[in-house]
N, C-alpha and C positions, 0 to 999 in steps of 0.2 A: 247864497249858499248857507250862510247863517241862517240859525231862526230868527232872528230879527235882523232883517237888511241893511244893510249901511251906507252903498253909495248905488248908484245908476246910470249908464250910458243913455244915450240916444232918448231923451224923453219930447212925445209928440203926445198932444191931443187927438183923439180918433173922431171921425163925423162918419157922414155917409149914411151906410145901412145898419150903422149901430145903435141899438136902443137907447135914448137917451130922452135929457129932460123935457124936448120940445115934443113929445108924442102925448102930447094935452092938447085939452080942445082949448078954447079961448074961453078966459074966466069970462066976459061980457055976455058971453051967448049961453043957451041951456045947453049942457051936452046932451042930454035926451032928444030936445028936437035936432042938432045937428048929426046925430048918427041917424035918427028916421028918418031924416032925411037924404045921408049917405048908403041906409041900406034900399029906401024906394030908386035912388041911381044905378045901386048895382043891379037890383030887380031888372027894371028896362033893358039898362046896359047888357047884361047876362043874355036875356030875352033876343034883343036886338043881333046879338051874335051869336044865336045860336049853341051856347055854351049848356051842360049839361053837368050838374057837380050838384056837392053837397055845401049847405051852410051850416058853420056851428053854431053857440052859442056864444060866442063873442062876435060873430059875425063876417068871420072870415069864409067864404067862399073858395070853394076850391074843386077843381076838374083834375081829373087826370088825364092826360092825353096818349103816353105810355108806361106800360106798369110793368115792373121785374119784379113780381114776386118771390123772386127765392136770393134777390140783394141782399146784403145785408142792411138793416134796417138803421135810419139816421138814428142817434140816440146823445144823449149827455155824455159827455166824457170823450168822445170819437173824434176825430177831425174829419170834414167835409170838403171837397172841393166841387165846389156848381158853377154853371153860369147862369147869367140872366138876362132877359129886358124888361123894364120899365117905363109905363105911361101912367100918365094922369088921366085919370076922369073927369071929363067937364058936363059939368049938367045943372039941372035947379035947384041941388045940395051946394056948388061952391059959385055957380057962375050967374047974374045976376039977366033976366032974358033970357037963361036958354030954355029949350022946348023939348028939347031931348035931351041926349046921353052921345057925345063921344070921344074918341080918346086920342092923345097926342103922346110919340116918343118922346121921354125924357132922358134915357139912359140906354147908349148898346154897348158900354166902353166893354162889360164882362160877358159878350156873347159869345167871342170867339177867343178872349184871354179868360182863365179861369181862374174862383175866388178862393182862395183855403181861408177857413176858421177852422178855432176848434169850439168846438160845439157846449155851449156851457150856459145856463138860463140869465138872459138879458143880453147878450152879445150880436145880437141882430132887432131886426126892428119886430115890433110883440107879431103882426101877421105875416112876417117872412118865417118869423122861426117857427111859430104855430105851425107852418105849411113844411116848411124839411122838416119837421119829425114824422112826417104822414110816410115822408118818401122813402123809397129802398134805391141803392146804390142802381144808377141807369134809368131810374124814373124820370117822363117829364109830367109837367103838370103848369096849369096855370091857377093860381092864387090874383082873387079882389078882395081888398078890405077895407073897411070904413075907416076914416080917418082919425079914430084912436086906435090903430095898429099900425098906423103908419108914417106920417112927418106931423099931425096933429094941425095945429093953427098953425104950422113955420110953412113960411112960402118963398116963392122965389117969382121971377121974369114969366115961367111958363110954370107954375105951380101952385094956384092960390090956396090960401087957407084952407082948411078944413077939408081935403081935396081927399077924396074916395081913389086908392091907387089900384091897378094892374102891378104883376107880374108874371112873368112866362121863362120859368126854371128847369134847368136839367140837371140833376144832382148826378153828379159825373163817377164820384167815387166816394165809401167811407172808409175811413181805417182806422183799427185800432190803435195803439198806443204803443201794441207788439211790432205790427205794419209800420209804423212811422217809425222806430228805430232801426228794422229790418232794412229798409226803407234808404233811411238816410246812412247806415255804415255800409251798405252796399254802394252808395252814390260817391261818399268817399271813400271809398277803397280802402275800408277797415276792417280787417278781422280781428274778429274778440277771439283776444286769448283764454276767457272765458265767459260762460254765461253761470252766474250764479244762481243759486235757488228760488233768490226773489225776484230773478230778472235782469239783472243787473249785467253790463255789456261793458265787458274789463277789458280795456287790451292795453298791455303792457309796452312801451315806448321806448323805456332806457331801466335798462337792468342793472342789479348792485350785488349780484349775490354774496359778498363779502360785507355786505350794511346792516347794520344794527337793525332787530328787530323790534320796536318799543312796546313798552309796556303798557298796558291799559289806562296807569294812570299819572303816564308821564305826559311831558308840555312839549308839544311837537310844531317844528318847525315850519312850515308848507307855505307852497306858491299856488296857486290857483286860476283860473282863467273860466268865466260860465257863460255858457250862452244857448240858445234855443234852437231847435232842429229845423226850425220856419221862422222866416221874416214876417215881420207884424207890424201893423202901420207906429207901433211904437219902437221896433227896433228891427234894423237892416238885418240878413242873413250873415252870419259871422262875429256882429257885434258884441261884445261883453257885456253882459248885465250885471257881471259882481268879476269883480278882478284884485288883486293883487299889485297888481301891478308891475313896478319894479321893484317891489319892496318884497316885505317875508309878513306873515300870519302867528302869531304864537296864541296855541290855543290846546286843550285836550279836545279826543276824540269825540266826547261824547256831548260836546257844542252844537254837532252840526246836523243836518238836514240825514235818514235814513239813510240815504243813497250814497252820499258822501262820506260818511262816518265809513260805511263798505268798503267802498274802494279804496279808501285811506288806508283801512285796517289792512289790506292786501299789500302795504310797500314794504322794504326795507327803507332807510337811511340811504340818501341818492340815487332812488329810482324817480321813475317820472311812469303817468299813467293816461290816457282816457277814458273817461268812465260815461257812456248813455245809461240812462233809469227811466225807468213809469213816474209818473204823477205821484203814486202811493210812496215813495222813497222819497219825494221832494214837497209839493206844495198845495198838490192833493185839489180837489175841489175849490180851494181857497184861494190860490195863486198869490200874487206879489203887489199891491199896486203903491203909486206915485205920492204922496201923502199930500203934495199939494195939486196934483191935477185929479185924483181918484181913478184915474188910467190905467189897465195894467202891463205892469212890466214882463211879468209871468202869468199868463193867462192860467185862469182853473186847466187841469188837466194836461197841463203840458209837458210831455219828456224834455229831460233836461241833460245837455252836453258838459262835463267837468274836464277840463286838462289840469292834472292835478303834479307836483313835486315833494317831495317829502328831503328838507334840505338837512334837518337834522331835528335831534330829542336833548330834552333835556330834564 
């Protein structure tokens, strides 16, 4: 809630389909010949099934297979919920003897459970996110990409290096940032006792009408509780990412994050509040992360949950 963070719940390293350091090719080898030789795989491979799509200039490949043109369109800032499958490519780009092109599941765990992120540049791997920005909300589509968009030289039991991947995605929904707070006080059965002009989703919990109403540049006393409207492999749903705790906060108003500084401003002395906000009242494109893992704790773009107490001024 501060601008500068101070403590953090539930901290996890993220892997998977998240962009990170291994989506390198192997200093040993040229990356030039190994992607020409990942994109002559996908050629066949494509070929071989019949697939019909366009390649960019990174080399990502991609078919539509159904299109909702009037979805709303994936973008930065939105939150996504898709599903997936993924295979590997095996051929004479990673596999040593082979003659052809073909492919083995590796992945169906998100086909029938679905994935939310919020959409933010590097937060999936460079050819999964290249391909949901193409998509509108109910699009499917299959994406191949050569193996610098996608695990790079990291390998596994059924995935070797430098491995040219499939996917076959349904991006199921997008939503705003309006959506996902509409969204989520709907799900908990929260009516804002207001919405203010920048957005902001106040609903009053414990009322004082008889409480001091402080001044702008008096040191105010508060309790606090924060946390995010979606679980994220760094923190459970409901978790606190900045708390209080048992203790009190002495602080002025004008210490804190947009959003917060707001809803403060709306107590008397021994009310208690709720406060949902956008991104722009909180942490904006930039988010929060973990100073020693560089994970975030607040993703770019994330609305943000405040239970907020105002115990007294001074």
């Amino acid at each position: 809630m501060r601008t500068l963070p101070f403590f953090f719940f539930g901290l996890l390293v993220s892997f998977g389909l998240t962009s990170c350091s291994n989506s390198v090719v192997d200093p040993g080898q040229d990356p030039s010949t190994i992607y020409q030789a990942n994109m002559a795989d996908i050629k066949t491979y494509t070929s071989l099934k019949g697939l019909t799509g366009t390649t960019s200039n990174t080399g990502l490949f991609f078919a539509p297979l159904k299109v909702n043109a009037t979805g709303l369109t994936a973008t930065y800032g939105t939150e996504i919920e898709f599903n997936y499958r993924l295979y590997a490519l095996y051929g004479p780009s990673n596999s040593s003897g082979a003659v052809t092109v073909t492919d083995r599941l590796l992945d169906s765990t998100y086909i029938s459970t679905p994935m939310y992120r919020y959409l933010y540049q590097g937060v999936l791997l460079p050819g999964l996110e290249e391909g949901l920005l193409k998509m509108h909300e109910g699009d499917q589509a299959v994406m191949i990409m050569p193996s610098v968009l996608a695990f790079g030289n990291g390998s596994t039991s059924d995935l070797p290096a430098n491995s040219p991947v499939r996917f076959d995605v349904r991006l199921s929904r997008v939503r705003t940032e309006d959506q996902q707070m509409d969204e989520y006080l709907t799900t908990q059965k929260m009516t804002p006792t207001e919405v203010t002009s920048t957005g902001l989703r106040f609903i009053k919990t414990q009322s004082n009408p008889t409480g001091l109403t402080p001044g702008p540049t008096q040191t105010l006393i508060i309790k606090y509780r924060g946390q995010l409207l979606r679980a994220t492999s760094n923190l459970k749903l409901g978790t606190a990412f900045d708390s209080t705790g048992t203790g009190t906060l002495a602080s002025t108003a004008t210490q804190f994050i947009p959003g917060f500084s707001e809803g403060l401003s709306k107590l008397k002395v021994g009310e208690k509040a709720t406060i949902v906000f956008a991104s722009k009242l909180g942490y904006a494109d930039k988010g929060v992360t973990n100073s020693s893992t560089a994970s975030y704790i607040i993703p770019p773009y994330a609305p943000l949950r405040f239970d907020i107490e105002l115990v007294s001024v001074q």
